[in-house]
C-alpha positions as CSV (number, residue, x, y, z in Angstrom):
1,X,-14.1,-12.5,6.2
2,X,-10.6,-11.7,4.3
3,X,-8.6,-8.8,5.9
4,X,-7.5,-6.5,3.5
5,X,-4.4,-3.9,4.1
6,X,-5.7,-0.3,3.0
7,X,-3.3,2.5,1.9
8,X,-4.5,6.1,1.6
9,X,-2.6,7.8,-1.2
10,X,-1.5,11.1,-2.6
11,X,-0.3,10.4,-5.9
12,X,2.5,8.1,-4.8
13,X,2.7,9.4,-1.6
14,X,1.3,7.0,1.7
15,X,-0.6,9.2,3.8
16,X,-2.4,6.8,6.4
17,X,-2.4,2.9,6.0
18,X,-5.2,1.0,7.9
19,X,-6.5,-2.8,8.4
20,X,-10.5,-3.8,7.7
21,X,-12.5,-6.6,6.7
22,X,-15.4,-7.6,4.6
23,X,-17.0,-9.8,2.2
24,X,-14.9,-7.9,-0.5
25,X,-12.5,-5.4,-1.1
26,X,-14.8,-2.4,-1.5
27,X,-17.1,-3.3,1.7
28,X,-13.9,-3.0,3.6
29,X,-12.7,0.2,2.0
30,X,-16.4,1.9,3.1
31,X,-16.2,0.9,6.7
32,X,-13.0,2.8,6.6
33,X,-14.0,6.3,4.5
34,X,-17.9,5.6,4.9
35,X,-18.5,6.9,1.3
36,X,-19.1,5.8,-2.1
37,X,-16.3,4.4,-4.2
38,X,-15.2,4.2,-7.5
39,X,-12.5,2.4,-9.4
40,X,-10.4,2.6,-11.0
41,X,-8.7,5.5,-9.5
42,X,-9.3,8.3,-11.2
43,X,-8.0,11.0,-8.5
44,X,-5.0,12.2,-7.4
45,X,-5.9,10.9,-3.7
46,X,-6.5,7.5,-3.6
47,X,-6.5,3.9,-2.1
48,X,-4.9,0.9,-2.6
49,X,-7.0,-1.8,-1.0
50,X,-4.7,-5.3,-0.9
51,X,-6.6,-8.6,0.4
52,X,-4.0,-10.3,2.5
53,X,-4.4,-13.5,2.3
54,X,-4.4,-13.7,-1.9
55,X,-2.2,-11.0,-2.3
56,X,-4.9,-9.5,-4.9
57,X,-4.1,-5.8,-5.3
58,X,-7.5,-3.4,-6.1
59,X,-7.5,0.7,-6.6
60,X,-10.4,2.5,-5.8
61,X,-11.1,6.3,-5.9
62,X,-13.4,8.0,-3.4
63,X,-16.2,10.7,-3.3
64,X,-15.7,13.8,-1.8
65,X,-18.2,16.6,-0.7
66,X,-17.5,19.7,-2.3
67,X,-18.1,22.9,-0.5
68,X,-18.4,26.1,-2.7
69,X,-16.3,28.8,-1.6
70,X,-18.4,32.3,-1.3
């Protein structure tokens, strides 16, 4: 399976970078956030997902769980 290099963004800021495979880019992005994706990015936090070996660069946005404040 490729090995993609996945960087955790604020805006253009790096905030955590980690390593994953899977069959494709987005496969390897879940096993790192374990939610659901979308792309392209359309939040200020995002991730840049970059398979290795091709050098193909992909930028996904993810779900979050909002809790209403009381």
């Amino acid at each position: 399976m490729p090995r993609y290099q996945i960087d955790e963004m604020d805006g253009d800021e790096l905030l955590a970078s980690h390593v994953a495979s899977g069959a494709t880019a987005l496969e390897a992005l879940r096993k790192i956030t374990g939610k659901t994706t979308w792309t392209p990015a359309l939040r200020n936090r995002w991730f840049r997902v970059v398979d290795e070996s091709e050098g193909h660069v992909f930028e996904y946005s993810v779900a979050h769980d909002f809790t209403p404040r009381r």
